[in-house]
C-alpha positions in Angstrom: 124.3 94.8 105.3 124.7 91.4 107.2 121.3 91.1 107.5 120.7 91.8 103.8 123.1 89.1 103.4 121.7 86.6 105.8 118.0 87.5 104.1 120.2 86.2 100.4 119.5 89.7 99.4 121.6 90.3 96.2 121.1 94.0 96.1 120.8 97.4 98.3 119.6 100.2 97.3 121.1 103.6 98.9 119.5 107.1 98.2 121.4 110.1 97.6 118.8 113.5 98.1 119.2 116.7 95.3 118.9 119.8 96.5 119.3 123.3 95.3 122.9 123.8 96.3 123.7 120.4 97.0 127.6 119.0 97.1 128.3 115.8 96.3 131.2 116.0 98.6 129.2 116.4 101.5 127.1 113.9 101.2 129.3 110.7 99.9 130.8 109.9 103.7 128.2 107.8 104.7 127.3 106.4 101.1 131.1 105.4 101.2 130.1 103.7 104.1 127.4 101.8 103.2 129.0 100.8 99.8 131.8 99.2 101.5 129.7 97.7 104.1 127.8 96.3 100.9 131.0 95.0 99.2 132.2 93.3 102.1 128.6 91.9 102.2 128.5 90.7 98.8 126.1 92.4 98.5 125.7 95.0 95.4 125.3 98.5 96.1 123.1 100.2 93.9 122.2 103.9 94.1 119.1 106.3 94.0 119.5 110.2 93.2 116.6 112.1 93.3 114.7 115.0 95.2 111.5 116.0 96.7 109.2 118.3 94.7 110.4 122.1 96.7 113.5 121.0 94.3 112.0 120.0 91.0 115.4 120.3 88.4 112.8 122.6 85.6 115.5 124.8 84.8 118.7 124.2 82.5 120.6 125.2 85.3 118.9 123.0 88.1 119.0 119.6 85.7 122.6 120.2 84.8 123.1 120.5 88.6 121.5 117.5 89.1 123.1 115.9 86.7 126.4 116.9 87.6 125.7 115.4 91.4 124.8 112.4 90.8 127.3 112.2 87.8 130.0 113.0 90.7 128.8 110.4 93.5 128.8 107.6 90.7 132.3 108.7 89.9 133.1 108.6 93.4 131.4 105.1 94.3 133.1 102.6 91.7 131.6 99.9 93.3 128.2 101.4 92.3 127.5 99.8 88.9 123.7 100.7 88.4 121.4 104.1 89.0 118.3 105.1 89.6 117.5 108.6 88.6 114.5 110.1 90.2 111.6 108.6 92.4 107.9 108.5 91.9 108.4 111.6 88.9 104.2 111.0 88.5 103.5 111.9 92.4 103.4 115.9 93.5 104.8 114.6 96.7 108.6 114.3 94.4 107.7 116.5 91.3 105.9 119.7 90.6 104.0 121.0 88.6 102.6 117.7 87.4 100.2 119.7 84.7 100.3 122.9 83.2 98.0 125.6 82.4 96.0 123.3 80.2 95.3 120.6 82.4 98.5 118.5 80.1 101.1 116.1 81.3 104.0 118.8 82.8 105.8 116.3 85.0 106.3 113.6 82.3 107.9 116.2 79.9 110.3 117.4 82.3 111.3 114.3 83.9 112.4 113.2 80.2 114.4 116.4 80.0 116.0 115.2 83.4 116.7 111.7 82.6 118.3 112.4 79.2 120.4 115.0 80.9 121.4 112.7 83.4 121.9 109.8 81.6 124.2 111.8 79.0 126.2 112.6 82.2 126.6 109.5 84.0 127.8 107.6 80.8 130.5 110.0 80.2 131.6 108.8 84.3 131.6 105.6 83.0 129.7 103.5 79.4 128.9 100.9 81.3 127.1 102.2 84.5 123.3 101.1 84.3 120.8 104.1 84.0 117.3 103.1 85.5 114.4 105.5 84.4 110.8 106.1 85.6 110.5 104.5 88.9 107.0 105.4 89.1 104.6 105.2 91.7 101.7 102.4 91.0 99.0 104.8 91.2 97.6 108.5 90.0 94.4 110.2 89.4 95.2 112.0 86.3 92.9 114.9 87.8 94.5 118.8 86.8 92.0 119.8 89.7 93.0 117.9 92.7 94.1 119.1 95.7 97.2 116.8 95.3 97.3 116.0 91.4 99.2 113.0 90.8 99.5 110.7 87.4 99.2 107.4 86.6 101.6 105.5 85.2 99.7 104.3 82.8 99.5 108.1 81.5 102.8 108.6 82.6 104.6 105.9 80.7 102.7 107.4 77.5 103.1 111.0 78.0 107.3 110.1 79.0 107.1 108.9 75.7 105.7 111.5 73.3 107.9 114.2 75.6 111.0 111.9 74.3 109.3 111.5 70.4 109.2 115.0 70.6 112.6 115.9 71.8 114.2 114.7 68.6 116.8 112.7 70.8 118.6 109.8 68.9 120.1 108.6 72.0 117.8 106.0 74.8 116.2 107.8 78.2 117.1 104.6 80.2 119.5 100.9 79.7 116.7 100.0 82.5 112.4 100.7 83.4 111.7 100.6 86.6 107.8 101.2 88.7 107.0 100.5 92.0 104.4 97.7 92.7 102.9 98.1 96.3 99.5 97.0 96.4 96.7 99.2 97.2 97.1 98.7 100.9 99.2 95.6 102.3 96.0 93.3 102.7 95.7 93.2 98.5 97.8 90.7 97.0 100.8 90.5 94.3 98.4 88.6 92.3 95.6 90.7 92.1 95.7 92.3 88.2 94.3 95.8 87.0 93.3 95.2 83.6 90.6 98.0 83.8 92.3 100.8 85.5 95.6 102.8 84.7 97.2 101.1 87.8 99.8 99.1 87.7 100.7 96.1 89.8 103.3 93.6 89.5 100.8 90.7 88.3 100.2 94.0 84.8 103.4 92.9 83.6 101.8 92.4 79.4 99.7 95.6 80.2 103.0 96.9 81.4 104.8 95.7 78.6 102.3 97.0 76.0 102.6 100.5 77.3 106.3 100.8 77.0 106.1 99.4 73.6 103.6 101.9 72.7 105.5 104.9 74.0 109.1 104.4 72.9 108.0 101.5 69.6 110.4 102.5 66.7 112.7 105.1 68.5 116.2 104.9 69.6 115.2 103.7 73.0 115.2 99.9 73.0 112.0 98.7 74.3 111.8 94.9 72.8 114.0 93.8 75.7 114.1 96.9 77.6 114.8 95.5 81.7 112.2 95.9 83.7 113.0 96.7 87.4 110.4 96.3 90.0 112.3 98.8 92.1 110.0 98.9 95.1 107.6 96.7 97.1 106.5 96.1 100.1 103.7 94.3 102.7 103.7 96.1 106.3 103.8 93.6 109.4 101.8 94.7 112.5 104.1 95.1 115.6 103.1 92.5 118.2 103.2 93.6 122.0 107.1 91.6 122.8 108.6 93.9 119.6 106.4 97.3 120.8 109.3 99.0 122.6 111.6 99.3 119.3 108.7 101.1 118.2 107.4 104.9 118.1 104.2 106.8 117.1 100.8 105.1 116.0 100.0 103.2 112.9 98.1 104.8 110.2 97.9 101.9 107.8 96.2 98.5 107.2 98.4 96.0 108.5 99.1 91.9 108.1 100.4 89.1 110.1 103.7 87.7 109.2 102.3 84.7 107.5 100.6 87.0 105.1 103.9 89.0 104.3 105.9 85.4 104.0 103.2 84.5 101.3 102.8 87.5 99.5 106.1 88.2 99.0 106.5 83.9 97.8 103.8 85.0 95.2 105.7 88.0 94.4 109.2 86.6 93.7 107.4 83.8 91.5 105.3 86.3 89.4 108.6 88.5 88.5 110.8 84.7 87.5 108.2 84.4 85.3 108.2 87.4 83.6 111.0 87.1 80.8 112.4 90.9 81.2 111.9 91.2 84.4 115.5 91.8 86.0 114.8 92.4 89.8 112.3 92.5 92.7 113.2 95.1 95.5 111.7 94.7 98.6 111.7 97.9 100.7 112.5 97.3 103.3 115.2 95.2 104.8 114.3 96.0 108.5 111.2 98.0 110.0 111.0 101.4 109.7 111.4 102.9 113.4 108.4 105.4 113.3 105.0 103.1 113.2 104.4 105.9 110.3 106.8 104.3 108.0 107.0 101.3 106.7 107.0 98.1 108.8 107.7 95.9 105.3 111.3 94.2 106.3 112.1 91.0 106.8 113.2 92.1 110.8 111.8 94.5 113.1 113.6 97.8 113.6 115.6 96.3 116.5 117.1 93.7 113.9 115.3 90.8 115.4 114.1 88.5 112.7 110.1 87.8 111.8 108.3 84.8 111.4 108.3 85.7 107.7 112.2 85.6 107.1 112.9 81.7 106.5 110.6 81.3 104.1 111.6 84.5 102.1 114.7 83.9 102.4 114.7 80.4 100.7 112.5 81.6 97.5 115.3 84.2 97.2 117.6 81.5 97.3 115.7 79.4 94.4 113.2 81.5 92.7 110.8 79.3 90.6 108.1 80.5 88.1 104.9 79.5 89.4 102.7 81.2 87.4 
C-alpha cells in the first residue's frame, strides 16, 4: 500500500474468490488487513468477488450463496465503499457454459441473474455501496464450437441486455460498467481503435458507449450517464539481467521496455480524462507479478524496486490532462 501511495494511486483493488462452500469468515483476515493497510494509505479499498468457472453460481442456491458472501465481506469491510461482482463473465476460463445447446448466449443470461441477485443483496448491507457490473474481458470469438468458447463483449454487452429486458426487473443490474482494456499483446497501443471488430479497447469508448445504450436504452438501468470503469489494464515490462533474481519461470508473452510502458500508460490516462463518463483507470498491477508467467505490468518489479517508468506515471496520475 505505500507504494500505491508513492505511485499517487487513488485506488486498490482486492479480490475475494467464491467457492462452493465458501465462508466469508474465513477469508476476511487478510482482506481486513489490506483494507486497513489501504486506509492508513489513503488509499481507497475497493473490492472484487468472483470465482473461476469449476464454480459458476447457475443455481438459485449457488447465486444466493454468492450473493450472501460477498454481501457479508462488504458488511464486514466498512471502509469498502465500491464492488465488483464477477470477473471476465464472457471468458470460459471464469464462467461456464458460455452457450447452450443452440449455439446462444448462456453466460450473459446467467451473469445477469447473478448481478441482480447480488446487487439486491449488497444494497440491503448498505444503499450506498457502489455495484460495478460486467468487467469483461476485451476479447471473444463468439464461436459455440471452439475448444475454448469465449464471447465478445461486443456480444456480451448486447446479450447482458436482452437477458435483463427479458427478466422483467424494474430495478438497475449495476450503479457502475466496467471492461477490461489490455491490448492485444503489450506492444499494441491504448490508442489503437477497433471500429471493425467486436473488440473493445480503451481508445472504443463511442463504440462502447453505443452498445450500452443499445442494450439497456429505455429500461430501469440508467445508461445516459451510466460510470464507466476501465477496471483493468496493463503493459508487461521485460525483466532486465540486475532485476532477474526476483524473478521465476520463463516468459510466455511479448514484452516492452520501460519507456514504452511509461508512454502507453501517459496515452492511456489522457484517453480515459477525456472521456466524459469515464470514472477510473486501473492499472493491474502495482508491482510485478513474481512468476515471469504473470504479469510484469507494475510500476516496480516484484522486489519493490521502482522502474524507469514510475516518475513519469506517477506525475500524469497526479495531473491527468485530456489530450485527445
Amino acid at each position: 500500500m505505500k507504494l500505491a501511495q508513492d505511485a499517487n494511486f487513488r485506488s486498490v483493488l482486492l479480490s475475494a474468490v467464491w467457492k462452493r462452500g465458501a465462508r466469508a469468515e474465513a477469508d476476511l483476515p487478510p482482506l481486513r488487513r489490506a483494507v486497513k493497510a489501504a486506509v492508513a494509505a489513503a488509499v481507497q479499498p475497493m473490492l472484487t468477488v468472483y470465482q473461476f468457472s469449476s464454480s459458476t453460481p447457475l443455481s438459485d442456491v449457488d447465486r444466493s450463496a454468492f450473493a450472501a458472501y460477498a454481501a457479508a465481506i462488504a458488511r464486514a469491510l466498512p471502509d469498502v465503499h465500491v464492488v465488483f461482482v464477477g470477473n471476465e463473465p464472457n471468458l470460459n476460463l471464469f464462467w461456464q457454459p458460455q452457450f447452450d445447446d443452440s449455439g446462444g448466449d448462456a453466460a450473459a443470461k446467467s451473469y445477469e441473474q447473478l448481478l441482480a441477485t447480488t446487487y439486491d443483496a449488497l444494497k440491503q448491507v448498505d444503499t450506498s455501496l457502489t455495484v460495478v457490473g460486467g468487467n469483461l474481458s476485451p476479447r471473444g470469438e463468439d464461436d459455440p464450437s471452439s475448444s475454448r468458447p469465449t464471447h465478445s463483449p461486443t456480444q456480451f454487452i448486447r446479450d447482458l441486455g436482452a437477458a435483463y429486458r427479458s427478466s422483467g426487473r424494474d430495478r438497475p443490474l449495476m450503479d457502475e460498467f466496467s471492461i477490461h482494456v489490455y491490448g492485444e499483446s503489450s506492444a499494441i497501443p491504448p490508442t489503437l481503435a477497433h471500429p471493425k471488430t467486436t473488440s473493445i479497447g480503451i481508445a472504443d469508448y463511442d463504440k462502447l458507449e453505443g452498445l450500452l445504450r443499445e442494450a439497456f436504452g429505455g429500461t430501469a438501468q440508467p445508461v445516459d450517464r451510466l460510470p464507466i470503469d476501465y477496471g483493468e489494464y496493463g503493459v508487461e515490462t521485460t525483466i532486465p539481467p540486475s532485476e532477474q533474481d526476483a524473478y521465476s519461470g520463463k516468459e510466455v508473452v511479448r514484452t516492452v521496455d520501460e519507456a514504452t510502458q511509461a508512454r502507453y500508460y501517459t496515452q492511456a490516462i489522457s484517453l480515459a480524462a477525456c472521456q466524459k463518463n469515464v470514472r477510473m483507470l486501473i492499472l493491474f498491477h502495482v508491482l510485478d507479478e513474481q512468476p515471469l508467467q504473470g504479469l510484469q505490468s507494475g510500476l516496480y518489479y516484484a522486489d519493490g524496486k521502482p522502474k524507469a517508468s514510475l516518475d513519469q506515471v506517477r506525475g500524469d496520475i497526479e495531473h491527468p490532462s485530456c489530450r485527445s
